[in-house]
C-alpha positions in Angstrom: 19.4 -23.0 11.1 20.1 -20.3 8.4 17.1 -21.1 6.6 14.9 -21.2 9.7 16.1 -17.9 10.7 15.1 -16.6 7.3 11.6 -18.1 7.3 8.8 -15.8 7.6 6.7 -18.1 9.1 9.0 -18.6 12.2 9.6 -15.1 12.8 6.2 -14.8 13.1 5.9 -17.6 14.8 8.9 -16.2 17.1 7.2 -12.5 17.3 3.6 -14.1 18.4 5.7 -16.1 21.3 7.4 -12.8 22.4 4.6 -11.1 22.8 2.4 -13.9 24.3 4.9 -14.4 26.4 4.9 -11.1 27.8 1.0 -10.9 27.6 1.5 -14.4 30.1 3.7 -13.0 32.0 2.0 -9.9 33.0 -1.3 -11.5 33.6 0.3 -14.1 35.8 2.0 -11.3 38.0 -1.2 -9.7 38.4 -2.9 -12.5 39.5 -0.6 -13.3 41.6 -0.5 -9.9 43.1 -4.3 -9.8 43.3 -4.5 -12.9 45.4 -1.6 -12.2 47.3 -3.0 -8.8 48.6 -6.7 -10.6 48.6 -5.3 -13.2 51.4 -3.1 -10.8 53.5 -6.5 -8.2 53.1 -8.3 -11.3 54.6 -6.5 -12.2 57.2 -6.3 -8.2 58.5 -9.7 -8.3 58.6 -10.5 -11.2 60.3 -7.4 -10.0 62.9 -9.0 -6.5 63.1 -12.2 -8.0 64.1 -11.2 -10.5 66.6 -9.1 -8.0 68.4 -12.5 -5.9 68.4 -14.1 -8.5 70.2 -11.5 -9.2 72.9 -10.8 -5.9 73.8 -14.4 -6.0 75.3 -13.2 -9.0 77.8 -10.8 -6.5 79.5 -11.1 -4.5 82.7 -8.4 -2.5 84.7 -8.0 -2.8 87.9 -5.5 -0.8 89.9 -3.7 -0.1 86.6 -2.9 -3.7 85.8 -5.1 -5.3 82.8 -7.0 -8.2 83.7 -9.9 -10.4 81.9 -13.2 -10.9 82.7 -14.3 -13.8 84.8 -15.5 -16.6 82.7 -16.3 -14.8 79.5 -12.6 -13.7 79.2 -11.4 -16.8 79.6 -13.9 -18.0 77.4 -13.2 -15.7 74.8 -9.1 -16.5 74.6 -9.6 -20.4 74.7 -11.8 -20.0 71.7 -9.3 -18.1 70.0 -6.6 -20.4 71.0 -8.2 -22.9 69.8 -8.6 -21.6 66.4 -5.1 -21.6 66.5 -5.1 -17.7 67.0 -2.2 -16.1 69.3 -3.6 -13.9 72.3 -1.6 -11.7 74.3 -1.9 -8.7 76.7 1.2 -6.9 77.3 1.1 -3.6 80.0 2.5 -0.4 79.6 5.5 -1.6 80.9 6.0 -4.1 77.7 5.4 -6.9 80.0 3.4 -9.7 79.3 0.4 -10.4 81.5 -1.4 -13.0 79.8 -0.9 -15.4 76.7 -2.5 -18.4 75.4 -2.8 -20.6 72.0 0.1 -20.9 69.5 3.5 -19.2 69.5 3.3 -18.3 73.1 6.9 -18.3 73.1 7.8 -15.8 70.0 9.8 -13.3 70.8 9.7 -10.0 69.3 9.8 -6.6 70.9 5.9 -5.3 71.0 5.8 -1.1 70.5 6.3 0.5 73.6 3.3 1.8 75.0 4.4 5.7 74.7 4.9 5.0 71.2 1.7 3.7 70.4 -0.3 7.0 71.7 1.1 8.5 68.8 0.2 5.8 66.2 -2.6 3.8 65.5 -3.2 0.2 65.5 -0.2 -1.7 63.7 0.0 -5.0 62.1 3.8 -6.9 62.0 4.4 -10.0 60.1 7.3 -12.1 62.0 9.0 -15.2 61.7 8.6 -17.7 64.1 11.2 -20.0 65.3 11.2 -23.3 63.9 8.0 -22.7 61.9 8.1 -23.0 58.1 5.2 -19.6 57.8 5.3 -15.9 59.5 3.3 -14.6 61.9 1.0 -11.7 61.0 0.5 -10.4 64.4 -2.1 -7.0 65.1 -1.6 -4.6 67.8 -4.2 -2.5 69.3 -3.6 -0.2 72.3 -6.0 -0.6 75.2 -7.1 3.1 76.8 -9.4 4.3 79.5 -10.6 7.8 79.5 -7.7 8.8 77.4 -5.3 6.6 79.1 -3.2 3.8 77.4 -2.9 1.0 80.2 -1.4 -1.2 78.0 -1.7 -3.9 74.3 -3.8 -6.4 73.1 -1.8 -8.4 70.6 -3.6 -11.3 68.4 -1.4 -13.1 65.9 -2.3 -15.5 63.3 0.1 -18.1 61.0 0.5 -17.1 57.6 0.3 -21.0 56.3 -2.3 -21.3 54.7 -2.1 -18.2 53.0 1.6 -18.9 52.0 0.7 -22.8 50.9 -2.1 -21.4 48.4 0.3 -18.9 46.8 2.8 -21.1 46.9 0.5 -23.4 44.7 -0.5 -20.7 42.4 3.1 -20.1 41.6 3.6 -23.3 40.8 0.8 -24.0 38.7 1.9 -20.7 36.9 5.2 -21.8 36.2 4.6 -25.1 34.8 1.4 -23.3 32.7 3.2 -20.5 31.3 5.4 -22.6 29.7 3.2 -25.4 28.2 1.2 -22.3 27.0 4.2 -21.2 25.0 4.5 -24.0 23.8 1.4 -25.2 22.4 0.8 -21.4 21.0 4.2 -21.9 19.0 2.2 -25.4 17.3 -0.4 -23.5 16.7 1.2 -20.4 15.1 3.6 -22.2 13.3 0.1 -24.0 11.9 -1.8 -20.7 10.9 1.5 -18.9 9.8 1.7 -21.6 7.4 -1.4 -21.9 6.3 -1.9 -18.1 6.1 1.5 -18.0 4.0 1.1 -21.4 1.5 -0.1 -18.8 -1.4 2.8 -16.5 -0.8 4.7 -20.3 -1.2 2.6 -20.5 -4.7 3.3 -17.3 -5.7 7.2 -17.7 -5.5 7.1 -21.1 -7.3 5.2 -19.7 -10.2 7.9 -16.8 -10.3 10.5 -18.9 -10.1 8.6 -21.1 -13.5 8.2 -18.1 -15.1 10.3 -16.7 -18.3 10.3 -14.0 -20.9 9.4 -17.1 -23.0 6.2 -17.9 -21.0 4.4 -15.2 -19.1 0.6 -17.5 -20.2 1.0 -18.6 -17.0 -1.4 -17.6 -14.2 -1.7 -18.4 -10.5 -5.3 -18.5 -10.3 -5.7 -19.3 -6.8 -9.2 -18.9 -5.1 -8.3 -16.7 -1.8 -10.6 -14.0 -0.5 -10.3 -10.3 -1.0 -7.5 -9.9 2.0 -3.7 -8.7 1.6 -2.6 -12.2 0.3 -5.5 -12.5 -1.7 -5.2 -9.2 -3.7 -1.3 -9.9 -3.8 -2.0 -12.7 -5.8 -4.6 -11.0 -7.8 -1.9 -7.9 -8.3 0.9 -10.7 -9.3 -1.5 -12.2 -12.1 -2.4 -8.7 -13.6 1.8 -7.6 -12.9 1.7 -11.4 -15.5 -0.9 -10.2 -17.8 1.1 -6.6 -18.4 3.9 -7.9 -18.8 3.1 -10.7 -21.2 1.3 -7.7 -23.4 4.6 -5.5 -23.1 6.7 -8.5 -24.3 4.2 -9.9 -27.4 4.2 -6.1 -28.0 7.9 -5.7 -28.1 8.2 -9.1 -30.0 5.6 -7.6 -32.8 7.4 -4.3 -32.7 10.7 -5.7 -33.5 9.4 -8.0 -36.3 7.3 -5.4 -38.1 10.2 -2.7 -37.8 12.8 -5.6 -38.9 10.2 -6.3 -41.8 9.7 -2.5 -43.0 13.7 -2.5 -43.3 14.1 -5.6 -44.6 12.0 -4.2 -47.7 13.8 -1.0 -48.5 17.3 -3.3 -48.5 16.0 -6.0 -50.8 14.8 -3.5 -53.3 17.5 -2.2 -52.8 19.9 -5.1 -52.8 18.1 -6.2 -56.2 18.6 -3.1 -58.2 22.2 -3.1 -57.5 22.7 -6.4 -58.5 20.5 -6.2 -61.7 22.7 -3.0 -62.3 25.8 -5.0 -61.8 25.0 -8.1 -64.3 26.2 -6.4 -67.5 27.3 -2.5 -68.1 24.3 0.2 -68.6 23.8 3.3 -70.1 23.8 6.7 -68.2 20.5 7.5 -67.8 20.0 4.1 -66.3 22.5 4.2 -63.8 21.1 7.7 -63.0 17.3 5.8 -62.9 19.3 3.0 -60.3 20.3 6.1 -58.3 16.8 7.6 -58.1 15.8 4.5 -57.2 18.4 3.8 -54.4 17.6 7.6 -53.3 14.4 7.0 -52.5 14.8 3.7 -50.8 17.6 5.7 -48.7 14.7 8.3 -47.8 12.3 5.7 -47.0 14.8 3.7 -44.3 15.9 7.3 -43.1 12.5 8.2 -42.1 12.1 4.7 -40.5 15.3 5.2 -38.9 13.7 8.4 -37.3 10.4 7.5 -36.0 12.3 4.4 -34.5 14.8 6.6 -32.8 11.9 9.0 -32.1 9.7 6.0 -30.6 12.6 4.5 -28.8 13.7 8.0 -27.0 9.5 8.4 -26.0 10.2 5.0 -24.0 12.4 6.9 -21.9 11.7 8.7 -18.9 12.9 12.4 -20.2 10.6 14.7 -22.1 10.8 14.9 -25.3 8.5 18.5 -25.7 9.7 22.1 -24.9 7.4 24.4 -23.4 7.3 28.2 -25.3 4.6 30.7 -26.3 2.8 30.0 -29.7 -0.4 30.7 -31.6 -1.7 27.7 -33.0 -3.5 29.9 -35.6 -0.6 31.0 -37.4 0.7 27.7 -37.0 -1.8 26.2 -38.9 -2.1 28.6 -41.2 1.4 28.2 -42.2 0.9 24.5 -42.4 -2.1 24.7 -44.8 -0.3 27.2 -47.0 2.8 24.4 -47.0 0.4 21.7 -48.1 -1.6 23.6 -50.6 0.4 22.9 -53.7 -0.1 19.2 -53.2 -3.9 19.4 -52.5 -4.2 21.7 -56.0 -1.7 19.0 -57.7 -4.3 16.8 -57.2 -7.4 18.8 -57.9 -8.5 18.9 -54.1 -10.3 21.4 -52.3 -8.3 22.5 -48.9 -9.7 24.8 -46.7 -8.9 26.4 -43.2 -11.3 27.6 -40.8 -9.3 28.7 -37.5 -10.2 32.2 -35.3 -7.6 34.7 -35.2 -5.9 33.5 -32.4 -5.4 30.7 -30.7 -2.6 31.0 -27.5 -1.6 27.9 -26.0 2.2 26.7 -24.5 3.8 23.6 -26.6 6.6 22.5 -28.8 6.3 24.3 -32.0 8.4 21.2 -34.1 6.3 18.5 -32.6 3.3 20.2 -33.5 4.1 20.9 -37.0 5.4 17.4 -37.2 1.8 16.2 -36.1 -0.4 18.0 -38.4 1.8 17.5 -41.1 1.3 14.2 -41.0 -2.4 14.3 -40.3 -2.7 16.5 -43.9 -0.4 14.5 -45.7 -2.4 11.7 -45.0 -5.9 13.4 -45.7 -4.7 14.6 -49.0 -2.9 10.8 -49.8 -5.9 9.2 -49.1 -8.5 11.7 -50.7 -9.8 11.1 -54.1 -9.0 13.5 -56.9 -12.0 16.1 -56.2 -12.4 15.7 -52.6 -12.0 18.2 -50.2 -9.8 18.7 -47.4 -10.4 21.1 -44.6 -8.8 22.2 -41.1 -11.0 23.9 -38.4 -10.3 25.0 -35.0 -11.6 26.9 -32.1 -11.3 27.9 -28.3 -13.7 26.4 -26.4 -13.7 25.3 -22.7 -12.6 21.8 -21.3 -15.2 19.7 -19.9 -15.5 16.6 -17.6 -14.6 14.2 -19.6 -12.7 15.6 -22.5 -9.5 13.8 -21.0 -7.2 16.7 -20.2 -6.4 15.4 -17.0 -2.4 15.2 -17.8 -0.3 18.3 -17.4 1.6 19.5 -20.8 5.0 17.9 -20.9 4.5 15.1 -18.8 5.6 12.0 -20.8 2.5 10.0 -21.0 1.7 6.2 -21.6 2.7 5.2 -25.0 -0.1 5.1 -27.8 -2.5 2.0 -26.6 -5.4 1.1 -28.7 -8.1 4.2 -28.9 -11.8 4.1 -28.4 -14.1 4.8 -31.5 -15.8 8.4 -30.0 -19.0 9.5 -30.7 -18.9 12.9 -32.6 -19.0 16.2 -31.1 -19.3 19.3 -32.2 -16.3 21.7 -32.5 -17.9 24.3 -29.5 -20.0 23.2 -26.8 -20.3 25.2 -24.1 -18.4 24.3 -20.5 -16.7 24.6 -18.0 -12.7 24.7 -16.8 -9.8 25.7 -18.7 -9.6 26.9 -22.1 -9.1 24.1 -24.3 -7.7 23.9 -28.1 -10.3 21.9 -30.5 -8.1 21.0 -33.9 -10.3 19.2 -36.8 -8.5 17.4 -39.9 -11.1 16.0 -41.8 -11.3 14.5 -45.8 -13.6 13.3 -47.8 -11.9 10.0 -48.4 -13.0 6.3 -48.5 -13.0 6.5 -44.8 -11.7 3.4 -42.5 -13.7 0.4 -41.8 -15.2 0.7 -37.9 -13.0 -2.7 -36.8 -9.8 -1.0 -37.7 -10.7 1.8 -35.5 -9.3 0.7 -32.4 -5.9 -0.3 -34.2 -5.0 2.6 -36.4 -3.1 4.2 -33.5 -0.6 0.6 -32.7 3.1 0.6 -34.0 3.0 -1.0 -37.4 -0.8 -2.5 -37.5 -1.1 -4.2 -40.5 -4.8 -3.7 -42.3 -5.0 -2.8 -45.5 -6.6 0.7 -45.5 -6.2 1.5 -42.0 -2.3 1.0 -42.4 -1.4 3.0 -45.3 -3.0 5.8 -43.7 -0.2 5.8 -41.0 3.0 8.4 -41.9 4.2 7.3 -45.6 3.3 3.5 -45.4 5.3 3.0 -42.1 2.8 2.5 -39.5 4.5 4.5 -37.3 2.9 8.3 -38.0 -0.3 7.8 -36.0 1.5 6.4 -33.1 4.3 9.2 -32.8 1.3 11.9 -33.6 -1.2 10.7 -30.6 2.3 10.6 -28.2 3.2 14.2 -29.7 -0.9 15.3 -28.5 -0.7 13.3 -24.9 3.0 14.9 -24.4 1.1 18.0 -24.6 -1.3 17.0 -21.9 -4.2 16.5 -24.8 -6.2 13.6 -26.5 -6.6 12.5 -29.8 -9.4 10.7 -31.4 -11.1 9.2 -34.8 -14.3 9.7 -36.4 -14.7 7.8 -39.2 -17.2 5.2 -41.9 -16.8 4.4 -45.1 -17.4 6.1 -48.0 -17.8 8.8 -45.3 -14.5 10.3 -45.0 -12.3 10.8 -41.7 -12.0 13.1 -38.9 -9.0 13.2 -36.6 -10.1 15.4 -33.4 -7.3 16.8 -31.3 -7.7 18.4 -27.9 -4.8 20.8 -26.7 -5.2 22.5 -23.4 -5.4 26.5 -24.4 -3.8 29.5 -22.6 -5.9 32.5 -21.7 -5.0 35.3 -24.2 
């Protein structure tokens, strides 16, 4: 009984009962009602008129009512024998004449006085021994302004009491069977309307971290139940990305540690196999040291990645010129570039106001320089260039600053643009890192920005060899409510495109 109570399908059913039940109900009343009045309205009429009639048949003589000769006599046997009760009662509430049905009912007519001050009434009474009423109609009968006395013609309510009678019953015994064959029939539809919501918890209930391949595919059309199911297998499809994500993420970053550990597992235990000299051991060290920094940085960008899952905001908001910014970060790069004959150049206006988090943003194009300056023969040239423009539809600056945004996903090779195009909205930040390098194969363009993506060139531009710099850098740029993008062919060089939203100076 439980189980029936929780069923959908039977509340439903149990909700589409109520109501038609109620719907039943009311209709029935009303028809009821309606005929009711319809009959009693008929039989009125039909009194009203034949009262009408016999009033003509009526003459006073000396006071006293009497009917015509013949034709009055006529005129009441007719009616008698329609079954019709006739009677003539004088002012003094006596009755003078009376023929056809009920002659004996008794029941106190209106006095005569009374019924100068009201108009013609009808009375329904019961009638000794008869299963129906009486409707009886009473019209006074007046002379120049004179009441002399009543004219009374009543009428069994039989028939009209049989026929509603039988409509009562055939409404009781149809209501019912109604019900009852509306509950088959809604129990049917419920169910059939709710067998995919049935498919769509059994597939839930097969489903497991371990296999979210499965689909419901179900043909339904484009109603609730039908884009539920639809909503269900995209819900499936996300999910099954998030988890063969996560599964990649963990083996890569268990990989990339795994590395550092066996290098440096092996050095210690080459070191440990027969006594060495000083500057050996100090070589071990250097060695260890540097493995140390690599897993530290790891270490980092994991933490860093795993806090950006979060919900809280990893970005502060303050005052800052971008200009100076980059100018400082050029002039922090600049002894590497010379080390390795490079050219590196800076082209930024004098100022350049936006609102952001100054660490982040030095930790972005840090990395972005690094990267050009690893990656650029000795020779090459390396350059930096920014400038205010204004956002236009399209440039992707729909996010406010400092609203965590969707993780990195896989970016969208974009056509190049020019640093200042002419637009319209708010001012917007254009930041250019570009090398002359050996440039990055067009199918590894889409990847670069993943978590560990393993491609030969395309990785070992990412932070250090990690794999990790490009992702943390484009989350850095959409924390800031910006986008970041890649230009980039072969033997061509590279050209990483940020867009910052600007602040009016």
């Amino acid at each position: 009984m439980t189980q029936w109570r929780k069923s959908v399908r039977v509340r439903l059913t149990l909700w589409y009962m109520l109501l038609l039940a109620l719907t039943l109900i009311v209709f029935s009343s009303g028809l009821y009602l309606a005929l009711a009045r319809g009959l009693y309205q008929q039989v009125d009429d039909g009194l009203r008129l034949m009262a009408g009639q016999f009033l003509g048949t009526i003459n006073v003589d000396n006071g006293q009512l009497s009917l015509e000769t013949n034709q009055g006599e006529d005129e009441t046997a007719t009616l008698a024998e329609r079954g019709l009760l006739v009677r003539i009662v004088d002012a003094h509430g006596r009755v003078v004449d009376s023929s056809g049905p009920f002659r004996d009912l008794r029941f106190l007519p209106p006095v005569v006085t009374e019924t100068l001050q009201v108009p013609p009434t009808f009375m329904t009474v019961d009638a000794p021994g008869e299963a129906a009423s009486v409707r009886v109609y009473s019209v006074p009968y007046e002379e120049n302004g004179r009441v002399y006395g009543l004219v009374q013609i009543g009428q069994s309510l039989e028939t009209v009491q049989t026929t509603l009678h039988s409509l009562l019953l055939v409404l009781a015994l149809a209501v019912p069977v109604t019900l009852a064959l509306a509950s088959l029939g809604g129990l049917f539809l419920a169910g059939r309307a709710l067998a995919p919501i049935d498919d769509i918890t059994r597939a839930a209930q097969r489903i497991s971290a371990e296999d979210l391949g499965h689909r419901l595919n179900l043909s339904l059309p484009d109603d609730e139940v039908g884009r539920l199911a639809g909503t269900f297998d995209d819900m499936l499809a996300r999910l099954d990305n998030a988890f063969r994500r996560q599964r990649q993420f963990t083996a890569d970053a268990s990989h990339e540690m795994r590395t550092p550990l066996t290098v440096m597992k092996g050095d210690i235990d080459v070191t440990l196999n027969r006594t060495r000299s000083v500057a050996e051991y100090q070589q071990v060290l250097a060695d260890l040291e540097e493995e140390v920094d690599r897993l530290i940085r790891l270490v980092e960008d994991l933490l860093f990645l795993a806090r950006a899952d979060t919900s809280h905001p990893l970005v502060n908001s303050e005052p800052l010129d971008m200009a100076s910014l980059l100018q400082a970060i050029v002039e922090q790069m600049r002894p590497l570039a010379e080390a390795k004959g490079q050219t590196l150049t800076c082209q930024v206006p004098d100022a350049l106001p936006m609102h952001g988090d100054a660490d982040k943003l030095i930790q972005l194009f840090l990395n972005l320089l690094d990267n050009a300056i690893k990656y650029t023969p000795p020779g090459g040239t390396v350059s930096v260039r920014a400038v205010m423009t204004l956002a236009r539809e399209g440039d992707g600056l729909a996010a406010p600053p400092h609203r965590r945004p969707a993780l990195p996903q896989p970016v969208r090779p974009p056509a190049p643009q020019a640093l200042s195009v002419p637009g319209v909205g708010p001012p917007m930040l254009v930041i250019e890192v570009s090398d002359s390098g050996p440039g990055i194969p067009p199918e590894h363009l889409p990847h670069i920005f993943e978590r560990f993506y393993r491609a030969d060139e395309a990785r070992s531009r990412a932070a250090g060899g990690l794999g990790l710099g490009l992702a943390i850098g484009r989350w850095i740029v959409e924390a800031h409510g910006g986008v970041m993008e890649v230009q980039s062919a072969p033997q061509h060089g590279t050209t990483f495109t940020v867009r910052l939203p600007g602040a009016r100076g």
